[in-house]
C-alpha positions in Angstrom: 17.8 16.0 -12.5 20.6 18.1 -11.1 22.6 16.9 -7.8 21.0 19.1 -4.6 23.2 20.0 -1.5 24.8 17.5 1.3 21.7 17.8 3.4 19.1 16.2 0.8 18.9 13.7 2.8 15.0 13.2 2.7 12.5 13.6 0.2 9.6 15.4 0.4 6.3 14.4 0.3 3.0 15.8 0.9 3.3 19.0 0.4 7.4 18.6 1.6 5.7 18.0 5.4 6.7 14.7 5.3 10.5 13.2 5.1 11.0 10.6 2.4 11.8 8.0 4.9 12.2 7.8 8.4 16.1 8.8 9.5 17.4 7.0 11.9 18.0 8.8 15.1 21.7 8.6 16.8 22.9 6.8 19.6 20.4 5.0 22.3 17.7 6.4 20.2 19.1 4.5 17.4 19.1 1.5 19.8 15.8 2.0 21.0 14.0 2.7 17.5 15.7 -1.0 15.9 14.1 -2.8 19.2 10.4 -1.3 17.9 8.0 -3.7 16.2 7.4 -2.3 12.6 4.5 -2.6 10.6 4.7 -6.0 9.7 4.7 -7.6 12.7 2.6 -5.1 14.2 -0.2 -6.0 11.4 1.3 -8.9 9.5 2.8 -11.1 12.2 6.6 -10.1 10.9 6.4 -13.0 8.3 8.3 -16.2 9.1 11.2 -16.2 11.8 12.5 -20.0 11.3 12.8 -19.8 7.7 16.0 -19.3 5.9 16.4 -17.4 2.6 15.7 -19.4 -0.3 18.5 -20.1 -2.8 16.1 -20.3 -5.5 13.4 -17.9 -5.0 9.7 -18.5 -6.7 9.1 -15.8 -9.4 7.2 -13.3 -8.2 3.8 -12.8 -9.5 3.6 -11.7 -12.7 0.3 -9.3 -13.4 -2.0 -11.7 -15.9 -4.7 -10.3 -18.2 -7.1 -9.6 -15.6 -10.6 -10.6 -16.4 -13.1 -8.1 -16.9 -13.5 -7.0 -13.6 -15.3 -3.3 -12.3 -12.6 -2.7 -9.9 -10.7 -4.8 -13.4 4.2 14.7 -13.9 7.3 13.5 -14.1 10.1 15.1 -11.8 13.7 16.0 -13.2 14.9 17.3 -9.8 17.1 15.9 -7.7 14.7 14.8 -4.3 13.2 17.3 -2.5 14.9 18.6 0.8 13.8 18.7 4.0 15.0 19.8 7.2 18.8 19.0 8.4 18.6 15.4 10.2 19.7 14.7 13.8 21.9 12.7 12.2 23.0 10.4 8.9 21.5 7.0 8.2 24.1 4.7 8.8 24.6 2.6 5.5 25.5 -1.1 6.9 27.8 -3.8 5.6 27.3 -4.5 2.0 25.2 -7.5 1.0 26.1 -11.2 0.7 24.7 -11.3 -2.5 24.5 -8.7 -5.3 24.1 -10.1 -8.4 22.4 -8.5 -10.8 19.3 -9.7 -12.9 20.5 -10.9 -16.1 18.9 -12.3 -18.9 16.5 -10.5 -21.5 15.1 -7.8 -18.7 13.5 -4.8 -19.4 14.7 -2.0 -21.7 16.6 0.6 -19.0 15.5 3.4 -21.6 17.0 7.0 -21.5 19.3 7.6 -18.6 19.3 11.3 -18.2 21.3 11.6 -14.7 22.6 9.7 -11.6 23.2 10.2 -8.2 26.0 8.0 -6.4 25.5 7.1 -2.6 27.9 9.1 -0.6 28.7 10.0 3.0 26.0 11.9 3.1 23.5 10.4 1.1 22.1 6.8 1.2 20.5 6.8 -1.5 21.5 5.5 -5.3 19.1 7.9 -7.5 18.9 7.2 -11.2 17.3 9.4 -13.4 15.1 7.5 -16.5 13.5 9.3 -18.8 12.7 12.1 -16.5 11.1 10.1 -14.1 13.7 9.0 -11.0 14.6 5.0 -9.7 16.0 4.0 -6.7 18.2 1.1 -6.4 16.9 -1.7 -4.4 20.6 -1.9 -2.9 19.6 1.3 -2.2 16.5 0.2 0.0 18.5 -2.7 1.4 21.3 -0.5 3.1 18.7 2.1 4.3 16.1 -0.1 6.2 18.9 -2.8 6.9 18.8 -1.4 10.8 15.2 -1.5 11.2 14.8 -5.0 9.6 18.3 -6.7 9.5 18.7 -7.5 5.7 20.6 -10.2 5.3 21.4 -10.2 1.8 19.9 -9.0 -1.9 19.8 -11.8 -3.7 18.7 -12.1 -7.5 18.2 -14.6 -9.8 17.3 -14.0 -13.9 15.0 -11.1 -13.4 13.7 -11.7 -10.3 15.6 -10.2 -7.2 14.4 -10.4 -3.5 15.5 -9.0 0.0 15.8 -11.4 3.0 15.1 -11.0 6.8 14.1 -13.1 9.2 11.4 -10.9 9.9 10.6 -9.5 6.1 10.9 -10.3 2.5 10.6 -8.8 -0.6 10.6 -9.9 -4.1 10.4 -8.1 -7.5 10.5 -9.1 -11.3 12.8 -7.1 -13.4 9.6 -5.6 -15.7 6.3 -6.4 -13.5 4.2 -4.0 -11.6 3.8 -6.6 -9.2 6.0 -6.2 -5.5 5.3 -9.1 -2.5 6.2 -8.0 0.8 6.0 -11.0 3.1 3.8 -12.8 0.1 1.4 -10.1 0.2 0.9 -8.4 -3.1 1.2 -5.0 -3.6 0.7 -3.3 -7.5 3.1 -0.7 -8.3 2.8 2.7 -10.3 5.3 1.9 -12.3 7.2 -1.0 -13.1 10.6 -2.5 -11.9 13.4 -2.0 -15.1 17.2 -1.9 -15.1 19.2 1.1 -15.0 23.1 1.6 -15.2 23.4 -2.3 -14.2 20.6 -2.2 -11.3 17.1 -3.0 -10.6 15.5 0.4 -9.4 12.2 1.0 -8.3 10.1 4.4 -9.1 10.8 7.1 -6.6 7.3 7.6 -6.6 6.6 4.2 -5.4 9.4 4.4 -3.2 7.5 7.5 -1.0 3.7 6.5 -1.8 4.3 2.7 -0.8 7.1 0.9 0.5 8.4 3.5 2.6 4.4 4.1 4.5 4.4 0.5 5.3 8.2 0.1 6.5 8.2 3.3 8.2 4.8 4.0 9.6 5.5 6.1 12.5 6.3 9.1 9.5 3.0 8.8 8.0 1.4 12.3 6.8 -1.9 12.3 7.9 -1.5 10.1 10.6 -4.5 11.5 13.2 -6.0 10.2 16.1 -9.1 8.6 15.3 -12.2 6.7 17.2 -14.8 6.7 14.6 -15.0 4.5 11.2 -17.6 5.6 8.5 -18.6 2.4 7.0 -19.7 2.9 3.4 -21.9 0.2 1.8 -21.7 0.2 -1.8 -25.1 1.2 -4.0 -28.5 1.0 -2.4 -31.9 1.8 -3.9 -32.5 1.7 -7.3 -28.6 0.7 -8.4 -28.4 -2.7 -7.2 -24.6 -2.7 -8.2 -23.4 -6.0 -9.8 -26.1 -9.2 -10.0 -24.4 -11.7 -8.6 -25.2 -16.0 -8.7 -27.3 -15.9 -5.7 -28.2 -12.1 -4.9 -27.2 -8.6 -5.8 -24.3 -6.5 -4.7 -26.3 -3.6 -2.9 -27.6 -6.5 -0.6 -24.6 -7.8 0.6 -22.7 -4.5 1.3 -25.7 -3.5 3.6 -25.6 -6.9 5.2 -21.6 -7.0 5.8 -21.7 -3.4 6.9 -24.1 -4.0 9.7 -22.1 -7.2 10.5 -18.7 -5.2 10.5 -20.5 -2.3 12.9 -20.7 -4.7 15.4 -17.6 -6.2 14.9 -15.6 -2.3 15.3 -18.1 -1.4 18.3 -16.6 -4.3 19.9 -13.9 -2.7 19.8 -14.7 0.7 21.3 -15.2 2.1 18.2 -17.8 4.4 17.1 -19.5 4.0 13.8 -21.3 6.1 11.1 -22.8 4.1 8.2 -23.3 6.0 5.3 -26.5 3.8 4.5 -28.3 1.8 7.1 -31.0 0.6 4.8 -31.4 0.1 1.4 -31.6 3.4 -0.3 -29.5 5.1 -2.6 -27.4 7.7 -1.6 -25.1 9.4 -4.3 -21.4 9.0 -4.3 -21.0 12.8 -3.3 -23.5 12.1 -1.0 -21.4 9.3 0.7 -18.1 11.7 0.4 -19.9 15.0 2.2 -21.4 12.8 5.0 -18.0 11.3 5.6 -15.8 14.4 5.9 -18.6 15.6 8.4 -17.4 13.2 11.1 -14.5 13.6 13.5 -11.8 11.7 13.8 -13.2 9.5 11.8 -11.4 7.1 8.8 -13.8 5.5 5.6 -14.1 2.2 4.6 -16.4 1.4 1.4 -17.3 -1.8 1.4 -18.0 -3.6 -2.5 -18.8 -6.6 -4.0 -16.8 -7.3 -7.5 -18.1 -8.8 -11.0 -16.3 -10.7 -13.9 -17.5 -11.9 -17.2 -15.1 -15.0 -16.8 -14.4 -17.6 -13.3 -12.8 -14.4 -11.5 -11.8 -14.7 -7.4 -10.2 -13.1 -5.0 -10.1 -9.9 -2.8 -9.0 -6.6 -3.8 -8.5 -3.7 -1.7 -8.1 -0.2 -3.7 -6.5 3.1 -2.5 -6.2 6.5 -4.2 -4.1 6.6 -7.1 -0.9 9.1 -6.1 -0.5 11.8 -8.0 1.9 11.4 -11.0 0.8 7.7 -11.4 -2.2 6.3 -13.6 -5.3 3.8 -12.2 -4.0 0.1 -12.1 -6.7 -0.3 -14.6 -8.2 1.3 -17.2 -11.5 2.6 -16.2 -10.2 3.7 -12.5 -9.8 7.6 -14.0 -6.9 7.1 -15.8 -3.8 9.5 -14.6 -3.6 11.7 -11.8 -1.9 14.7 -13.5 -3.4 18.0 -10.6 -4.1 15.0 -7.5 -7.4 15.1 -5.4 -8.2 15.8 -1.9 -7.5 12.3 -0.9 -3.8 12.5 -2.3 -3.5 14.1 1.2 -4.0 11.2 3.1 -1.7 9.4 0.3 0.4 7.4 3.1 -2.2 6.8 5.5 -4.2 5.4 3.0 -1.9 3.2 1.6 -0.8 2.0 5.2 -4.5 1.4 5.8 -5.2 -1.0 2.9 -2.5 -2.8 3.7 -3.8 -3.3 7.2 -7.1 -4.4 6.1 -6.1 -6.5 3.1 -3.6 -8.5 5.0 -6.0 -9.7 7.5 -8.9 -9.8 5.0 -6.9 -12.7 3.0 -5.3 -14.1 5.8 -8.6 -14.9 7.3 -10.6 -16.1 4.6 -7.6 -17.6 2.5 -9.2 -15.8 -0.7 -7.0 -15.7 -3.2 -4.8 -12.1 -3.5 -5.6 -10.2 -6.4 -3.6 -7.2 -4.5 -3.4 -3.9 -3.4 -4.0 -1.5 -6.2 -4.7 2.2 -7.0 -7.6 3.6 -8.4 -9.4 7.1 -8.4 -12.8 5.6 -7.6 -15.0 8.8 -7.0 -15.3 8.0 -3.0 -12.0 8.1 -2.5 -10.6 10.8 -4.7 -12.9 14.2 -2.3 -12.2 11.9 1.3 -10.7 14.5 4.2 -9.6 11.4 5.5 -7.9 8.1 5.2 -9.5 5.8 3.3 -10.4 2.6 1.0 -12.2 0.4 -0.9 -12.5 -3.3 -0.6 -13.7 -5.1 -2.8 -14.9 -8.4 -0.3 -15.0 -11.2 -3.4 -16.6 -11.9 -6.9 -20.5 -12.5 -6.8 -20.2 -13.9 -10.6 -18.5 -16.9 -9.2 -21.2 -19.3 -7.9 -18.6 -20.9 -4.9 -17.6 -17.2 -3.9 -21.1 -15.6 -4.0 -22.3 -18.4 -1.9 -19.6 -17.7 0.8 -20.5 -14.0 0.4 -24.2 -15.0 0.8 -23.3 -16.7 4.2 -23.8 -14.9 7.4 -20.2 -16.9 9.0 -18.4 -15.7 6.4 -19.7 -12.4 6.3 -18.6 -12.3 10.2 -15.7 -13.2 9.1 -14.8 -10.8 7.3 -16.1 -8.2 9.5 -13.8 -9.7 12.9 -10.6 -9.8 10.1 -11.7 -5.7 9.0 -12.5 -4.7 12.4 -8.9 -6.6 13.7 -6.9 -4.5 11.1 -8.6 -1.2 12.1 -7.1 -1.8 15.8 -3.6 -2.9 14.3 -3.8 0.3 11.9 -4.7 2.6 14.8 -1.9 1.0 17.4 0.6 0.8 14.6 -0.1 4.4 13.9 0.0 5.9 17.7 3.2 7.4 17.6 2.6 9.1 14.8 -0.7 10.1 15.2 0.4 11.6 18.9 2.7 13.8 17.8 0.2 15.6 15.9 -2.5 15.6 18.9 
């Protein structure tokens, strides 16, 4: 990784159409653009304003072995450039706190390269084995204006970032980042470099920055339509659950949740309205034939052991492998859905926020897969998987027609908070 002029101020992303992050415009536009609602409160009610940052912070969550479950390239350059800014980010008072992790942390490996914030550039870039880290002082001065950071704490390995409007917390060698306690599943994981905690560039661009920043979201169109994808049909029943099978229950919560999102002026394409089986090409061609239109695949999960929870999977980014094994492994040449990388991402979040929120499942997180309805989508897109139907308790809330309602209102709520949150972005590309 070499050092690149004064005005790589941006990375690129998508196909270098997209900034890294959102730069802060000058003056009143500045002024205007800190007074805007971001994501979270937009779609995850801005976390808690009365609460102070703890001293002690809880770890965050460690991944465990997962149960058996069915959902169970490297750059060297310096970031990409893109066009000259209006004007540079404004890095704002140092932090109360910055302490680093100590303790028996994670190897920091092979440092190759490093390059220092300067007047020009925000950004702290570390260069590990070929693959580049950002600091998370580094994050902490850059979206300081939008969210008013009040400090970077850390204690041991784990480190968090405090607002009164969001928090973050990280372990020092965990995949595992929680963003106002909602848990996301990183690429790579968080190690120490040259005395910081630094966070994968990639995860940086294809995560954080989409849910932070959502108004710079590549492939961020206007939409009106929601293709509703229940999962199996026919002949493959999908997983056998205590008290039914899984092709059953898609079709029944995918009925429940058209309702729901033509309640909301929506229009709505299932891929299936009865039960029949319809190949997962079959699903993917349909889909890209409608209009301004995003998909949503609805699933049911399975576990040998007492497995619960909700899971909500987006496309794996190119240059990162499946959070599991059998997801398709690495994305070395990326898919046609790697185009919708950010609007996907900022889409599960949406739905998997208000999916847990109202059904207080527990949250097995966001994660990344290449799940073959996802990978050829023209379109954003997920997969949620709604609860475990091995676990007698959850496959008997699945089972009920209240809770299935329930999910449906929470989907069909994030859909509108996805689509509002998105509006400026998505008109500027009308």
């Amino acid at each position: 990784m070499t050092p690149g002029s004064p005005f790589q101020l941006r990375f690129a992303c998508a196909l270098a159409a997209l900034a890294f992050f959102g730069l802060m415009q000058a003056g009143s536009a500045r002024a205007e653009e800190e007074k805007k609602p971001g994501f979270f409160s937009k779609v995850f009610g801005g976390g808690k304003t009365d609460e102070k940052p703890a001293e002690t912070p809880k770890p965050a969550e460690t991944p465990k072995s997962a149960p058996k479950s069915k959902s169970s390239s490297t750059s060297k350059k310096a970031p990409e450039t893109a066009s000259k800014p209006k004007s540079t980010p404004k890095t704002e008072e140092k932090p109360k706190t910055e302490e680093k992790p100590k303790g028996n942390v994670a190897v920091e490996g092979n440092v190759k390269n490093e390059i220092k914030p300067s007047a020009t550039n925000p950004w702290h870039v570390i260069d590990v084995g070929g693959r580049d880290y950002v600091t998370f002082e580094s994050i902490r001065n850059f979206y300081n204006p939008l969210f008013g950071f009040e400090s970077l704490k850390s204690k041991g390995n784990h480190l968090w970032i405090n607002s009164q409007r969001l928090i973050i917390k990280a372990e020092v060698g965990s995949k595992s980042l929680l963003m106002n306690n909602m848990k996301f599943v990183l690429s790579f994981p968080i190690i120490m470099a040259r005395g910081h905690a630094v966070i994968s560039r990639l995860d940086l661009v294809k995560l954080v920055d989409p849910i932070l920043n959502p108004t710079h979201i590549a492939g961020a169109e206007y939409f009106d339509t929601v293709v509703v994808d229940a999962g199996h049909g026919g002949h493959e029943p999908g997983a056998r659950g205590v008290y039914g099978y899984e092709k059953d229950f898609t079709l029944q919560m995918a009925q429940r949740l058209r309702t729901a999102l033509m309640a909301k002026g929506f229009k709505v394409i299932l891929t299936r309205a009865t039960d029949v089986f319809i190949s997962l090409s079959g699903r993917v061609a349909l889909a890209n034939q409608v209009p301004n239109s995003i998909f949503i695949s609805l699933h049911c999960n399975y576990s040998d052991g007492a497995a619960t929870g909700v899971e909500t999977w987006a496309l794996t980014p190119q240059g990162a492998a499946a959070t599991i094994s059998r997801g398709g492994g690495y994305n070395v040449k990326g898919t046609t859905g790697n185009h919708q990388d950010s609007a996907n991402i900022a889409l599960a979040s949406a739905v998997h926020a208000r999916v847990t929120t109202a059904t207080r499942a527990i949250d097995r997180g966001i994660m990344r897969a290449q799940w073959s309805v996802l990978t050829g989508i023209k379109k954003p897109g997920i997969l949620v998987e709604t609860g475990f139907i091995t676990n007698a308790a959850e496959c008997a809330r699945i089972k009920d027609p209240g809770y299935q309602n329930l999910i449906s209102a929470a989907i069909a709520d994030a859909v509108v908070n996805y689509r509002e949150a998105l509006k400026p972005a998505a008109m500027t590309r009308r």
